[in-house]
C-alpha positions in Angstrom: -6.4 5.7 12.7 -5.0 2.0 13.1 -4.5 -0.5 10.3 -5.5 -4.3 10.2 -5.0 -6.7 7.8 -6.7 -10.3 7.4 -7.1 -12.9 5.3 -9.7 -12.5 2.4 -10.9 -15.0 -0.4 -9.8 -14.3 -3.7 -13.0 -14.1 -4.9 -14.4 -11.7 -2.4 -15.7 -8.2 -3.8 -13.1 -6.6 -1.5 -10.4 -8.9 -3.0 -11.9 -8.6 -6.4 -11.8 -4.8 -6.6 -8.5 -4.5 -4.6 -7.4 -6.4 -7.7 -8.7 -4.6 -10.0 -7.2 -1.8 -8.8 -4.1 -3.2 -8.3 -3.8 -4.7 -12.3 -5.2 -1.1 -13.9 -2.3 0.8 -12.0 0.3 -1.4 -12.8 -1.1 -2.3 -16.7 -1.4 1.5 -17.2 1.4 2.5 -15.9 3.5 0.4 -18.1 1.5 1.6 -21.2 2.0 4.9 -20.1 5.9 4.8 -20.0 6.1 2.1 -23.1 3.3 3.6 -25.6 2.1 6.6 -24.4 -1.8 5.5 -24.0 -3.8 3.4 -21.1 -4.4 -0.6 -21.0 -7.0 -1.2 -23.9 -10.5 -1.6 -21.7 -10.8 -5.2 -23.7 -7.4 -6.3 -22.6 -7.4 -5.3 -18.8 -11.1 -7.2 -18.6 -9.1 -10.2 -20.0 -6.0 -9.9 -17.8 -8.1 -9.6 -14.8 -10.5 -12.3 -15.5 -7.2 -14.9 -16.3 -5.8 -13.9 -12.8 -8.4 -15.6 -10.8 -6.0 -15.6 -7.3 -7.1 -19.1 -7.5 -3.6 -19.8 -6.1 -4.1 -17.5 -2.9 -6.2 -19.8 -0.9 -5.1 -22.3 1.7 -2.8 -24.4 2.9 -0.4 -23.6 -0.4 -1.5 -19.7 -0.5 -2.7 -16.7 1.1 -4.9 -13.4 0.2 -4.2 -10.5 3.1 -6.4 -7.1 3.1 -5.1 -4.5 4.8 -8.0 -2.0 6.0 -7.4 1.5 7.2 -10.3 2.7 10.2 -12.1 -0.1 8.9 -12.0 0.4 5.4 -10.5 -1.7 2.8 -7.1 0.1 1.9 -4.5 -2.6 0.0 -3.7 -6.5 -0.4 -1.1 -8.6 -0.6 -0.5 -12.3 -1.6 1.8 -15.4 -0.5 2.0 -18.4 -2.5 4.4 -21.5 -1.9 6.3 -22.3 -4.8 8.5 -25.4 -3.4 8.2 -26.5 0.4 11.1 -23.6 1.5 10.2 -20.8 -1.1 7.1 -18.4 -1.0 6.3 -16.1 -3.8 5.2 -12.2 -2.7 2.4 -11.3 -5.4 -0.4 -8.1 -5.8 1.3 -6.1 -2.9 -1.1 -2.8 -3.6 -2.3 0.1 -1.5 -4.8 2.8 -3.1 -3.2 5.9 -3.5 -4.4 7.8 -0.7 -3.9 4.9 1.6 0.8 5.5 0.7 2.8 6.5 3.1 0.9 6.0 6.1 2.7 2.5 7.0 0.0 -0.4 5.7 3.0 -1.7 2.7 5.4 -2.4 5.3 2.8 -3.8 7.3 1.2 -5.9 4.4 4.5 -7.2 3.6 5.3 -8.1 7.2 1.9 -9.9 7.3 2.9 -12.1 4.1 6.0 -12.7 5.7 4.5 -14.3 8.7 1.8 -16.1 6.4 5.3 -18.1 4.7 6.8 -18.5 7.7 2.9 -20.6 9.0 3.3 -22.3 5.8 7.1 -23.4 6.1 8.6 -21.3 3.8 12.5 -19.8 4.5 12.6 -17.7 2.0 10.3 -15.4 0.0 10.8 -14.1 -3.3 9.3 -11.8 -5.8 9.6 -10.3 -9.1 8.7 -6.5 -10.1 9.3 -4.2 -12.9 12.1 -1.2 -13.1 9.4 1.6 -13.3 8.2 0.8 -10.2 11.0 2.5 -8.4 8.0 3.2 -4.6 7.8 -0.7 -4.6 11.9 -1.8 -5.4 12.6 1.0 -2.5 10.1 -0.4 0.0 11.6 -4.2 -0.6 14.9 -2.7 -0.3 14.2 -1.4 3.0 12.4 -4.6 4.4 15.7 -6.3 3.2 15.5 -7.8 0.3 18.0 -8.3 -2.0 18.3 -8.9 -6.1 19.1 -12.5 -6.9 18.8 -14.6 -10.1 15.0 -15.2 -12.0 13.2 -17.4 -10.2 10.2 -17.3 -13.2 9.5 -16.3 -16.6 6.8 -13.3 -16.0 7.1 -11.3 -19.2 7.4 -7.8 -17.5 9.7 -9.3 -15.1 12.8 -7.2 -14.6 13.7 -7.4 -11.1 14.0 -10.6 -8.9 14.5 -10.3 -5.4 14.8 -12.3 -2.4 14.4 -12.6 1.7 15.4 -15.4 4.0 12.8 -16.0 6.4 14.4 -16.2 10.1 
């Protein structure tokens, strides 16, 4: 089986239920840990709805799908914050799709994305539960550096230079 990945609008069904997927993990998973029950069904239509990925679309931002045999499989997004610095946002495979290769892939993908758009560096931000996602940036080299935004579940912020 062979991966590909591609640019997709935001507002594409693809996009649209790769992000939904993405925000129910990550929403419930927090929950989970925090107050022992799932994102309240009200609350995760409102989150998703306010995260349009308006900010994923060209020149300033991109919206990559990676598909697996042809199938939709994970996403990631790249969006310029200053004319140097990219942002790394809704990097997400489906479960099944882990561990075959596509995050490393993704990520690589996004990288080249900031590079075509003049970034040097990319950042991102990501929670401590999500210990699969920290290792993967570790191993793609990134490093922690200082807050680059105020995201309220923000605990981690790292950092890449762009060669």
């Amino acid at each position: 089986m062979t991966w590909t990945v591609h640019p997709e609008p935001p507002v594409s069904p693809v996009a649209a239920a790769l992000w939904r997927a993405y925000y129910t993990e990550v929403s419930d998973r927090w929950y989970l840990l925090h107050e022992g029950h799932r994102t309240d069904p009200e609350e995760l239509e409102r989150e998703i709805a306010a995260q349009s990925g308006a900010d994923l679309v060209p020149p300033r931002g991109h919206l990559l799908v990676a598909r697996y045999a042809g199938e939709p499989a994970g996403s990631a997004g790249v969006r310029l914050l200053d004319a140097a610095t990219a942002e790394l946002t809704r990097v997400f495979l489906y479960e099944a799709m882990r561990g075959k290769g596509g995050a490393a892939l993704l990520v690589g993908a996004a990288e080249e994305a900031a590079r075509a758009s003049g970034a040097t560096r990319l950042v991102l931000d990501t929670r401590a539960d999500l210990v699969e996602a920290r290792a993967l940036y570790a191993r793609l080299g990134f490093t922690e550096t200082e807050p680059h935004n105020t995201v309220p579940y923000a605990e981690h912020w790292l950092t890449k230079r762009l060669a």
